[in-house]
N, C-alpha and C positions, 0 to 999 in steps of 0.2 A: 252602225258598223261594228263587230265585234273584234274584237283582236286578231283571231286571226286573218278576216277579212281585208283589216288595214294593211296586216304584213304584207300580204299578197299585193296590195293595191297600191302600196308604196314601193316594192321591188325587194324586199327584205326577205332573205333567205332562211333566217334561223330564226326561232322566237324570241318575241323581245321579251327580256331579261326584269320582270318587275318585282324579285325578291331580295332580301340584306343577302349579302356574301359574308359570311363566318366560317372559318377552319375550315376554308376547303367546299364547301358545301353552299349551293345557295336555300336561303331557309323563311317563314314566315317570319315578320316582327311579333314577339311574344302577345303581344296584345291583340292581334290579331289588326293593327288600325290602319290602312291604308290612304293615301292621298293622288289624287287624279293630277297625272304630268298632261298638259294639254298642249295641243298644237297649235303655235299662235297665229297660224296663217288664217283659221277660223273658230278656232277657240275647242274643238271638236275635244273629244280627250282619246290620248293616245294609248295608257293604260294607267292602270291602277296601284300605284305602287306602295310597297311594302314601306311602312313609316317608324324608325327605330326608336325608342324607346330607352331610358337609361339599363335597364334590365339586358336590352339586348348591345347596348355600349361597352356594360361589362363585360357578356361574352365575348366580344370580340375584342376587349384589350386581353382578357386572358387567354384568349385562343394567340396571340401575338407574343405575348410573353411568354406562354408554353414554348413557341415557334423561334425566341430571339436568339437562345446560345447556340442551338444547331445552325444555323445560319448566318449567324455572327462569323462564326469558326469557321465557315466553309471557305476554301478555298477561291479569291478573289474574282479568278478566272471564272470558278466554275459560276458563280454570283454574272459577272459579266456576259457566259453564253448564254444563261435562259432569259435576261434583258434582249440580246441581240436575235435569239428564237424568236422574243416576242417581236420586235420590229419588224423582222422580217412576216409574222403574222399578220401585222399590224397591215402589211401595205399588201399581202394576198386576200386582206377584207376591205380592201380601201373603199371599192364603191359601198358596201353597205355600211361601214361606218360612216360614209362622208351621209348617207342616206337619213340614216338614222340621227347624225348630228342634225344636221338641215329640218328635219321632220320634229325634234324637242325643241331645239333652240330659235327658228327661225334665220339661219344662215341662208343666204343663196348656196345652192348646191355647187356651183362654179369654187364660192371661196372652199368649200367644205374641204370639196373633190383637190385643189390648187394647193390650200393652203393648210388647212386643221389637220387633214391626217398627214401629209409630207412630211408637217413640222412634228405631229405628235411621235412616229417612224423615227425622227432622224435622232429627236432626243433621248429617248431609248437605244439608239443608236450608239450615240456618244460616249453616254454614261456607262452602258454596256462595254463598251471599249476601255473607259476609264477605270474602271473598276479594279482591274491589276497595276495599274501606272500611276494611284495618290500615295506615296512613300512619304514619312518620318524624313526625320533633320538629324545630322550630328551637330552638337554647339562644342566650339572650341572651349573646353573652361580650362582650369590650372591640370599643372602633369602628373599623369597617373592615373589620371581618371578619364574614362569614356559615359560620357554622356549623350543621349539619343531619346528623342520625343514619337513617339509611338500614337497615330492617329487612332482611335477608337470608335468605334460607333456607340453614337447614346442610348439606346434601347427602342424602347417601344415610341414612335412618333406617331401623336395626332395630325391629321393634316386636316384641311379645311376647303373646298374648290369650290370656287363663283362659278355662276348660272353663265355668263357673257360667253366665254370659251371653256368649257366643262371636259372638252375631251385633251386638247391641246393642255390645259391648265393640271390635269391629272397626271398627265406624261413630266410635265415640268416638279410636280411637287414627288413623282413615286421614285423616279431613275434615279436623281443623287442619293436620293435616303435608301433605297436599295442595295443601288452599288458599293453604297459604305455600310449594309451590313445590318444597316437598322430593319425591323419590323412594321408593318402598319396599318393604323385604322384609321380609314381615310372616307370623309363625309362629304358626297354632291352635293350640290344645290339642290334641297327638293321638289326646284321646281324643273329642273334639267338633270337628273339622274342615268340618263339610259345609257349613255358612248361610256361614260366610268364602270356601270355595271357590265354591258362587253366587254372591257378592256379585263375585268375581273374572269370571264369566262376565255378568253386569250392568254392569259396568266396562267390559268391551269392546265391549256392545250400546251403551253410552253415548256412546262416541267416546273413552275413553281410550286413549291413545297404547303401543305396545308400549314393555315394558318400566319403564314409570312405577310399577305396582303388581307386586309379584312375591310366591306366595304358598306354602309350603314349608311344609308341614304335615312332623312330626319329634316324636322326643323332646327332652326338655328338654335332658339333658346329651348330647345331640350337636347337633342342629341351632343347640338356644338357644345352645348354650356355643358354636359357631361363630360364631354371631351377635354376642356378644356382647364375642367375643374380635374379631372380626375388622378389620381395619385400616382397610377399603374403606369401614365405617362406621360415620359421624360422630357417630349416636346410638343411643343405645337404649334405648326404653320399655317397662318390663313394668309387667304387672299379676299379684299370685300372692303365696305368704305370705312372708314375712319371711327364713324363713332359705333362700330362691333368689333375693329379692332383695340377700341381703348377697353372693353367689357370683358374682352379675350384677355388682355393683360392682366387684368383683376381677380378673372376667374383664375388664371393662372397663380395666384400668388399663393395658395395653401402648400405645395410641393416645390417650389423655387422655379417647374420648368424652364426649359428653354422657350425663347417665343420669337417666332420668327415672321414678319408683317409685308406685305405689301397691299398696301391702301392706294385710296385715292390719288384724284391727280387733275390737274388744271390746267394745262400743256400750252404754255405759247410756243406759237408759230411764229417765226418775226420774218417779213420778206421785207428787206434793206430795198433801196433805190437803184441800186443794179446787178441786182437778183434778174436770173431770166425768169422771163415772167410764165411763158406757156408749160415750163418744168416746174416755175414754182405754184401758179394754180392748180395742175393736176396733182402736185404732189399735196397741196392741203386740201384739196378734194378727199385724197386718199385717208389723211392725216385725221380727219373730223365724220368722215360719212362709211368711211369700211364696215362691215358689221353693226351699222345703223348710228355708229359713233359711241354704242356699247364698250369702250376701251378705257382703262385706267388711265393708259398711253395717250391717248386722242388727243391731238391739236387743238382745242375746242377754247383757246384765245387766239383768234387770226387779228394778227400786230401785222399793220401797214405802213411804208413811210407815207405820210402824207401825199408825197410826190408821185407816187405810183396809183396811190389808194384808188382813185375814180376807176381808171387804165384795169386795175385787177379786178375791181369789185363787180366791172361789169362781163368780162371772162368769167370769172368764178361765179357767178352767179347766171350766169347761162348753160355752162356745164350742170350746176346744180341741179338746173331746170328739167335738164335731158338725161337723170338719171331712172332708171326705170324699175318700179317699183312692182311685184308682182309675188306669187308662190313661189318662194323659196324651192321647192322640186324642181321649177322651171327653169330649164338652161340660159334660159335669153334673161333670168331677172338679176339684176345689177345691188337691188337693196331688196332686204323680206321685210317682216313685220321687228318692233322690238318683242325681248321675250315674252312678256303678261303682261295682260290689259291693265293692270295698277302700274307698273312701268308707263306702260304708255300715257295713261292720263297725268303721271309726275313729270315727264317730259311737257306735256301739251300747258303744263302749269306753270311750268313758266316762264310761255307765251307772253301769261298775263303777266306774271311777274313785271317781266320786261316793259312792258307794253307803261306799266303800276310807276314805275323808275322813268320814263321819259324817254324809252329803246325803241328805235324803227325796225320794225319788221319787214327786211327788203325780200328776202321770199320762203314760201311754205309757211309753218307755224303752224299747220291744221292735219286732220286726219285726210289723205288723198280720196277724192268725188267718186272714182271707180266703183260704183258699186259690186264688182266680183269680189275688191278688198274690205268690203264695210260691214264682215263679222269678225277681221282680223285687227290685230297690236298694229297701224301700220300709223307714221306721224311722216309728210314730206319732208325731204332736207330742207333746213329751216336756218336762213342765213341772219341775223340781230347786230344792226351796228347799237353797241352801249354810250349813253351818253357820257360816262366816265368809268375807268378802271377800279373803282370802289363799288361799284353797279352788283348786286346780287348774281345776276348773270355772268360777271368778269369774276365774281370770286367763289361760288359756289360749282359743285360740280355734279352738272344736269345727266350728265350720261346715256344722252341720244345722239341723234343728227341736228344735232344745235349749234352750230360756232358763234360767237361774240365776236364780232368784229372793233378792234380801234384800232387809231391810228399812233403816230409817234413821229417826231420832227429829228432826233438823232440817236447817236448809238446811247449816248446815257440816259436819253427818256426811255428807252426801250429797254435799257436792261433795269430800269427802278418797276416799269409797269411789270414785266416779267417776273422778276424776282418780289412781285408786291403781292401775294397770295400765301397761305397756311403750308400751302402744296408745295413737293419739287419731285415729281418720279418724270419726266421727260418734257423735255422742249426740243424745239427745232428752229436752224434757219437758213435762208437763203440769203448768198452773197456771190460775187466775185470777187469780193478782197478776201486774198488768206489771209492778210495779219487781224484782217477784223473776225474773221473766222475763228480762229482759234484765242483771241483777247473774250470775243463775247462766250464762246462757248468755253472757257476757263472763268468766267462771271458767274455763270449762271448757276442760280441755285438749282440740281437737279441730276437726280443717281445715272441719267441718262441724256446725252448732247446728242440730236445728229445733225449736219451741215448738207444743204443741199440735198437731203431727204429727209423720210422721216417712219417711225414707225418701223426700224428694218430689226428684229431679233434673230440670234442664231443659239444654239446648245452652249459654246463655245465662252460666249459672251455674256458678263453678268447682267443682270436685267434685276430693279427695284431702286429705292428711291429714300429724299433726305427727308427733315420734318414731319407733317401729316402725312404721307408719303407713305412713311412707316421705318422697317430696320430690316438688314439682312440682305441674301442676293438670291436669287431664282439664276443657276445655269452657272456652265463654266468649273474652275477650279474652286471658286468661291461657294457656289452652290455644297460640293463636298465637306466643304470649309465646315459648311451652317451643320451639316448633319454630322459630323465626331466632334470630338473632343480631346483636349491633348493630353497626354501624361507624359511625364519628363522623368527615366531611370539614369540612378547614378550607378556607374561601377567602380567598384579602388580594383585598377587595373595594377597597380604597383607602387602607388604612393605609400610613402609612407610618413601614418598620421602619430604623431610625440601625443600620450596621454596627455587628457587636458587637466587630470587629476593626478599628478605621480607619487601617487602615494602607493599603489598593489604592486 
């Protein structure tokens, strides 16, 4: 099936987008070298996408820094409407972005349609708004003097977005570095490029200026490590696991950049002894199996007390059972495939791991029997009680539909098993005690607590994590925070300063 045949056949209205975006224009990679984005529901390839090259990294930091003082200087506002043009775009293309995400990544079209574009909309939204309303401080210092700290924007920022949620995750990394002024060239996943390439062609139906946004789909250790290396810019933010984010830092260190991280994560769930249980199963259903359990965020240590353990494990593991697995296009599928078949097989590995360690495999663990799924990414929800909390499976992080189940006798075995990982970007838990509510989720090591749910993000709200976790915030006032920088002017408003030499 040729490209356009797919667009047609998938509901896709405009062509999909398989070139770098630089100044304005979408353009070949100088090399001419392309790499195939495939559909994991059967591996099919969706198209062939243009693969950047350090040569064409340069252009696009210097198409960005040509682009940074005029845009720096524009007026707040005006920065703010063509973010808010764009969201408003964003949700008059909503089914075929939601189409088109589900069709690269393997979403069910339901989250796509519900959740990826609403959120990706709303945070261009916010920041769009924000963008007039992040003001400077006065500090009180001695008399005579007015003193006032002036936010700036840093320049040209790299950014960096994971394959897991590429279109949501673009939205998250462009709107605060936008609204505050900065420039940017900003790298997909190559193996999930196409919703960030749209998002580039919505940009410029919006009124965005060439060269403002620049967008270089690549592999990591060439375009990233240019990016990251590179002198022309000031920052750079990824999102990805741990040991690229420590590669990121290093490459980082010839210009001082800024670096801003959100890594992994090992997320206990902890349901206490009178936690409701039917809210708290489905909610760590939600917690561990969403998006295939492709989440930073993911619950993916389910902590039981003891006392409940049997009671839930055989709820959640029937639910588990009845969740249903199919083509991501399809409305009625609840779970798709994960993104690429090397994903998949790293998830399926460790099955054995587990299995290696002394772990019961209470259910899934395997690629599902259907054969209409058996050229597709697809691994069942795959539930693993660990024999102990040092288990490879309790401290590494698998990044499927995997949870490791243990259990725990009281609130301080739960918060040492908890806080006994590298990791801290989210945990969760269910109680009906507030005081233990708020005691345990002030314990916990972790940039993010929720009580009683789990998983819940908004614009609003900062979002990243402590330790291997990584640095910085994604969203919120904070997010603005990560992209300026502050300068502090003094004025001698009327003081007056006695030579400190009185000799003229």
């Amino acid at each position: 099936m040729n490209l356009a045949d797919l667009q047609a056949a998938v509901g896709l209205r405009t062509p999909i987008r398989h070139q770098l975006f630089i100044d304005g224009k979408f353009v070949d990679a100088e090399s001419g070298e392309t790499l195939a984005t495939l559909n994991p529901h059967d591996n099919s390839t969706i198209a062939d996408v243009a693969l950047a090259g350090r040569a064409d990294v340069d252009k696009a930091v210097d198409a960005a820094r040509r682009a940074f003082p005029a845009w720096s200087r524009m007026a707040a506002a005006d920065r703010g409407r063509i973010l808010l043009r764009l969201a408003d775009l964003i949700e008059s293309n909503a089914e075929e972005l939601a189409r088109l995400e589900s069709l690269d990544t393997g979403h069910p079209i339901k989250d796509s349609r519900a959740l990826d574009v609403p959120r990706t909309a709303a945070c261009f939204r916010y920041f769009g708004g924000m963008a007039d309303k992040f003001q400077g401080d006065v500090v009180p210092v001695e008399a005579g003097f007015l003193n006032y700290l002036l936010r700036e924007p840093v320049g040209v920022v790299g950014q960096v977005v994971p394959w897991n949620f590429p279109l949501m995750f673009t939205s998250w990394k462009m709107a605060p570095a936008l609204a505050a002024g900065n420039t940017i060239v900003i790298k997909p996943a190559e193996i999930t490029p196409l919703s960030t390439l749209k998002i580039a062609e919505l940009m410029s139906e919006a009124g965005m200026p060439d060269g403002v946004v620049n967008v270089v789909p690549g592999l990591g250790s060439v375009a990233g490590q240019v990016l990251a290396e590179h002198d022309g810019v000031a920052k750079i933010a990824f999102t990805g696991s741990t040991a690229t984010g420590r590669r990121i830092v290093t490459a980082s260190a010839g210009n001082l950049k800024k670096v801003q991280l959100e890594l992994g994560g090992k997320g206990a769930n902890i349901v206490f002894e009178d936690a409701n249980l039917v809210a708290a199963v489905n909610g760590s259903a939600w917690a561990i199996f969403h998006n295939q359990g492709q989440a930073c965020i993911a619950g993916s240590r389910l902590m039981l007390h003891e006392r409940i353990a049997d009671a839930f494990l055989e709820k959640f593991t029937a639910l588990a059972k009845s969740i249903r697995l199919g083509n991501p296009l399809d409305a009625a599928t609840e779970m798709g495939p994960l993104t690429s078949a090397q994903h998949r097989d790293r998830v399926l590995g460790y099955v054995g791991v587990a299995r290696e360690q002394g772990g019961e495999v209470i259910a899934g663990g395997k690629a599902p029997a259907n054969p209409e799924l058996a050229r597709g990414c697809y691994v069942e929800p795959t539930i693993v009680r660990a024999k102990g909390p040092q288990d490879r499976i309790a401290q590494e992080e698998v990044f499927g539909p995997f949870v490791t189940v243990l259990t725990f006798k009281d609130d301080a075995e739960a918060l040492a098993i908890a806080n006994g990982t590298a990791y801290g970007l989210g945990s969760g838990l269910w109680t009906a005690n507030l005081p233990r509510a708020h005691r345990v989720a002030r314990d916990l090591k972790a940039g993010m607590v929720w009580i009683n749910s789990y998983k819940r993000v908004n614009p609003g709200s900062p979002f990243g994590g402590v330790g291997q976790s990584g640095y910085g915030r994604e969203m919120g006032f904070d997010a603005m925070r990560e992209y300026t920088q502050v300068k502090s002017v003094w004025v001698n408003v009327d003081a007056q300063i006695p030579p400190w030499y009185p000799r003229g």
